[in-house]
Phi, psi and omega in degrees: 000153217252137179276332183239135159295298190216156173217098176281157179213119181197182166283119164288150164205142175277108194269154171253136188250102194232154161255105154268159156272171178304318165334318173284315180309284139007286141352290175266007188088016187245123147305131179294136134097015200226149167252154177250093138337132151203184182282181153292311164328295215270321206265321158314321168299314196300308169308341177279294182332318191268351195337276179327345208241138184278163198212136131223191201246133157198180182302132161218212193081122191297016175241356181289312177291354165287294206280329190294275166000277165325309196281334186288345183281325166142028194246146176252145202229175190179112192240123167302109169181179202209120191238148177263178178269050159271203188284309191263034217231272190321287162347288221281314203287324146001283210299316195279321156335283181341306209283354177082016187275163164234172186195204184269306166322092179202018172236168173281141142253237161269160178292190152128193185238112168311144175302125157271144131240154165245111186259130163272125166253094197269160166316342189237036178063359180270165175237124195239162197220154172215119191241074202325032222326326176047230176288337143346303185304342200255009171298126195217219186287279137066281179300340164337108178237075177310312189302322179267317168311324163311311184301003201233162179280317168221150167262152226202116150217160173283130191305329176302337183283325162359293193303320198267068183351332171283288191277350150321281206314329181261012159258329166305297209310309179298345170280323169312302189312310203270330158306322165340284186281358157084047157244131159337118192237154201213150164233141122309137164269347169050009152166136203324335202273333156286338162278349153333303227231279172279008203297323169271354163289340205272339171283345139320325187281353212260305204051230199275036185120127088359128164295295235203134165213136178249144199200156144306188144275318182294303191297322194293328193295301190306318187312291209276015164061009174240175189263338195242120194284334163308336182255349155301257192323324178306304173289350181268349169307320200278008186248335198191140200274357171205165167186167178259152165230100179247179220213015148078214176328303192265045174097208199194114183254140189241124172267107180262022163108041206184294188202144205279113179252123173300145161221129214282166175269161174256131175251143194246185166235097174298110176280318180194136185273353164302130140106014183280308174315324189295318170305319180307276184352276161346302159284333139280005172273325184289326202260016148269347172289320180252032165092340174311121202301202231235004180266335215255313186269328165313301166299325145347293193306308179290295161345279214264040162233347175272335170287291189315337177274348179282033200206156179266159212149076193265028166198171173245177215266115176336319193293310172341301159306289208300325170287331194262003165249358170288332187280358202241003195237000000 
């Protein structure tokens, strides 16, 4: 049996959490319901603008909250990413310990600036995000603990890693290894502006096929250049050997390499949609790990991203997690 269910690779980033109106969005030139690169210069103004506006802070980057996930469920995790020896360096690697995560960071580090994002949060529960990457942008193989990717059931990385030329290069090189080593390899496209934008770094990273893909509808649809979500799944077969297309209010369809599973939504009253894929993810990666076919760990996957939007946030309090899988076992 495998020492990690998964070993994840993403951006550390420290999220700043604000409720705005659209008007502030407006305001500053930001796209909606979308991630923004942007500089410190630029993610400091925007933060001199909220100054009035209350906040908070935690560990963030999707696949850490994802990786987060696993472990609150009773699953071992494992996160790759790269922090400076600053406050919020100091701040994110805590957060992410607390979270039952293990990780590369057990040495000093570098100088440098830890990754932000500053997440909007609008009335109408979307989130749009602008993300300073900071030392982050330089994650490259360097982070790598090939003995624990080897160790794991599946490796799991994120789209977002796209941007960076480094850390591309070093989600292929960890997808070789681990098809190697005969682990599961798995992705997030993780927001429409990256298939937007990057679409052929993210199929360099997919390379010849994937185990597991995770997707929006707006990301499977970009992916596949269409309009028609019948002709998305159709193109994401040709990317994976199973995948999620989730869909927000009306669920979630899981292609389990045989046939198309619905998974009904749980309906809530949504405050903020950070981190719900990352949840989904998380859960369904734990509950396939231990074998649960793939309608069983979805539903999981929805509970408990549908408990998470009802609170600002990108995660809910571990004992939470663990009641909302007690129903499932």
């Amino acid at each position: 049996m495998a020492k990690y269910d998964v070993y994840g690779i993403g951006n550390a980033l420290v999220d700043m959490e604000y409720e705005v109106e659209v008007t502030d969005l407006e305001a500053l030139g930001i796209d909606k319901g979308v991630m923004t690169l942007v500089d410190e210069e630029q993610q400091l103004r925007m933060m001199t603008h909220l100054a009035a506006h209350p906040h908070q802070r935690s560990s963030g980057g999707s696949a850490a909250n994802s990786m987060i996930a696993v472990s609150q469920l009773g699953g071992a995790s494992f996160y790759s990413c790269k922090v400076a020896g600053d406050d919020l360096g100091h701040f994110y690697m805590k957060d992410l310990l607390d979270g039952g995560v293990d990780t590369n960071h057990h040495t000093e580090k570098e100088a440098g600036h830890t990754g932000r994002c500053v997440v909007l949060v609008t009335p109408d529960s979307d989130r749009t995000l602008c993300t300073f990457l900071g030392i982050s942008g330089g994650l490259s193989m360097k982070e790598l603990v090939t003995d624990a990717l080897r160790d794991s059931a599946y490796f799991y990385m994120e789209g977002y890693l796209v941007t960076s030329d480094t850390a591309r290069q070093a989600c292929i090189e960890a997808r070789s290894m681990a098809g190697a080593a005969g682990v599961k390899t798995a992705i997030s496209l993780s927001d429409p502006n990256m298939v937007r934008f990057f679409k052929t770094g993210l199929l360099e990273m997919i390379g010849s096929g994937v185990d597991l893909l995770f997707a929006n509808e707006d990301e499977a649809k970009g992916m596949a250049d269409t309009t028609d979500l019948n002709h998305a799944v159709d193109y994401l077969k040709t990317l994976s050997r199973e995948f999620v297309i989730t869909r927000g209010s009306r669920g979630a369809l899981v292609w389990n390499g045989q046939a198309v599973v619905d998974v009904d939504p749980v309906q809530v009253e949504a405050v903020d949609t950070v981190g719900a894929g990352d949840m989904f993810a998380g859960a369904f990666l734990y509950g396939r790990c231990r074998g649960w076919e793939h309608r069983r760990a979805g539903n999981l996957a929805s509970s408990a991203s549908a408990k998470l939007v009802t609170r600002m946030g990108p995660r809910i309090p571990a004992d939470e997690t663990r009641s909302i899988l007690r129903s499932f076992l």
